[in-house]
ZAMARGU-4260 file (C-alpha; in steps of 0.2 Angstrom, whole numbers, plus 5000, padded with zeros to 4 digits):
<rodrens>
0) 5000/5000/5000 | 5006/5016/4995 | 5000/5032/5005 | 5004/5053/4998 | 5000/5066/5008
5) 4999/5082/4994 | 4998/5099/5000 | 4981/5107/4993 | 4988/5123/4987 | 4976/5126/4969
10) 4958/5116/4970 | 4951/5107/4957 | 4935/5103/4952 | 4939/5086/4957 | 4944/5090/4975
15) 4926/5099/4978 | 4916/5086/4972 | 4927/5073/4985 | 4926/5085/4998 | 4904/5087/4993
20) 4904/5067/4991 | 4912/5066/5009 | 4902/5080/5017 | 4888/5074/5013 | 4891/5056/5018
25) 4876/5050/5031 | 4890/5038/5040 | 4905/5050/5040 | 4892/5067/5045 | 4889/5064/5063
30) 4911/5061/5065 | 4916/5078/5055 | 4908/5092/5062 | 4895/5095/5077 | 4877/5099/5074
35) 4864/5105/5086 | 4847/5095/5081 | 4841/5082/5071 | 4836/5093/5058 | 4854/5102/5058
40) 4860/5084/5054 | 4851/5080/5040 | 4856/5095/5029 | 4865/5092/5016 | 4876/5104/5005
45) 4890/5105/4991 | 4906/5113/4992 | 4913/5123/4978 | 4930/5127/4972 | 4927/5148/4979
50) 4922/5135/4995 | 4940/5128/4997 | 4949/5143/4991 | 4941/5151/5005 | 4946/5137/5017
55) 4963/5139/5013 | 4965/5156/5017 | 4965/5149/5036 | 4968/5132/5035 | 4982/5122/5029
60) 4976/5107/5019 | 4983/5091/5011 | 4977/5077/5001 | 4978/5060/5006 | 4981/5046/4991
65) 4980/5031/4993 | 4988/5017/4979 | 4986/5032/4967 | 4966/5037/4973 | 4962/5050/4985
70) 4954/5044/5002 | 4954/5058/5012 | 4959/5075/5018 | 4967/5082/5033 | 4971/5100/5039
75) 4976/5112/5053 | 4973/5130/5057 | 4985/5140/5069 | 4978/5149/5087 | 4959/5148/5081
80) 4948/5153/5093 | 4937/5138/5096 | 4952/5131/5105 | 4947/5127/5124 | 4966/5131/5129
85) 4970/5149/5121 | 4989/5143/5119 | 4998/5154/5107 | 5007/5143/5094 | 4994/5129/5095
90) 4987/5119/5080 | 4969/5113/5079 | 4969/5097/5067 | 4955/5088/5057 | 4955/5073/5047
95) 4945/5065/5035 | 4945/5048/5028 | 4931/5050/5015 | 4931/5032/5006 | 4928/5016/5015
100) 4946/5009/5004 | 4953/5021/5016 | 4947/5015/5032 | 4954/5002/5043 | 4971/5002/5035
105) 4982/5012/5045 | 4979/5026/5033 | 4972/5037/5049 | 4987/5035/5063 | 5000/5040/5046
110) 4990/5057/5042 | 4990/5061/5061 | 5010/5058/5061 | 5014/5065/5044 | 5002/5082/5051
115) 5013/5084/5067 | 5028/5083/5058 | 5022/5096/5046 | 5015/5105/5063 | 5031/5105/5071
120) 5042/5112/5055 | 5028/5128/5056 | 5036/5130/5073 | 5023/5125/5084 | 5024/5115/5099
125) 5006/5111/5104 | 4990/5101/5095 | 4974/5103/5099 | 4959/5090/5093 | 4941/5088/5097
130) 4932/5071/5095 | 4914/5067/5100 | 4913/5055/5114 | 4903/5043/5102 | 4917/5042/5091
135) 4926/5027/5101 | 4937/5022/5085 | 4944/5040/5083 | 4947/5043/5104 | 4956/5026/5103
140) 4970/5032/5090 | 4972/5049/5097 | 4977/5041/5114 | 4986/5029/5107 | 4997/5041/5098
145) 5001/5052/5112 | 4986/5064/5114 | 4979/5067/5132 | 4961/5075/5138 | 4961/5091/5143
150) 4941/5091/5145 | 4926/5090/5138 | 4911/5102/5131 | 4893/5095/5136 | 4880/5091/5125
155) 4890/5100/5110 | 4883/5089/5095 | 4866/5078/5093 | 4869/5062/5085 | 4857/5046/5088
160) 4843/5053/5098 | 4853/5063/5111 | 4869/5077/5114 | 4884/5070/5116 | 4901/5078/5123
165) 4916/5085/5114 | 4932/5079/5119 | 4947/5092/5121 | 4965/5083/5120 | 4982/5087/5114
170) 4999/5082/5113 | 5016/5094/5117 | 5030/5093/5106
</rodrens>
């Protein structure tokens, strides 16, 4: 298996649809970003290339390839102000593995090493994550590679009937 982690610097067609194709994906929606109420969960919508161009005036994004076919996508933004620790010099991360030939393969704990190292060549010495306490799978690897709790937000997204928590954590470099 052959993994390539590309720096999104110029969209493409291509890179919106995947990113629309994975938004919009009912088993991936409830892991990526939190929503309030069923209704806020069920909306779909479509990201544009003026869409990613925008992201990347903030974020840092790269591709993830695998055996020649993108899987996913992961980034990081510096000192944004949803952090729960105001650290100057900390990265927030996000990852995506948006098809299922992605999954279960290692693919996930690589992009989380390749983005620290990346993370630390920006010069900064802290991540900070969030992952929703009903995302087992995800807390499981994050541990395992180093990250700690630092808290956690109440009843921040609604998935399966009810509000569950946010789960703060990070790792020091």
């Amino acid at each position: 298996m052959t993994i390539e982690f590309l720096p999104l610097t110029e969209p493409k067609h291509e890179h919106a649809d995947a990113f629309t194709r994975w938004e919009n994906n009912a088993e991936l929606i409830p892991l990526t970003r939190p929503h309030h109420t069923k209704e806020d969960l069920e909306k779909r919508h479509s990201v544009t290339l003026e869409d990613l161009r925008e992201r990347l005036k903030n974020h840092f994004y790269y591709l993830i390839n695998v055996d020649g076919e993108l899987v996913g996508e992961m980034n990081y933004m510096v000192d944004p102000p949803h952090l729960l620790k105001r650290e100057e010099g900390t990265a927030w991360i996000g990852i995506t593995i948006g098809e299922s030939t992605g999954r279960g393969r290692g693919v996930g704990a690589k992009a989380v090493q390749f983005l620290e190292e990346e993370i630390q060549n920006h010069g900064l010495s802290r991540i900070e994550l969030g992952v929703f306490e009903f995302n087992t799978r995800a807390h499981h690897l994050y541990s395992r590679l180093g990250y700690k709790e630092i808290g956690r937000l109440k009843e921040f997204t609604y998935w399966d009937g009810k509000k569950w928590s946010d789960i703060r954590m990070e790792k020091r470099f």
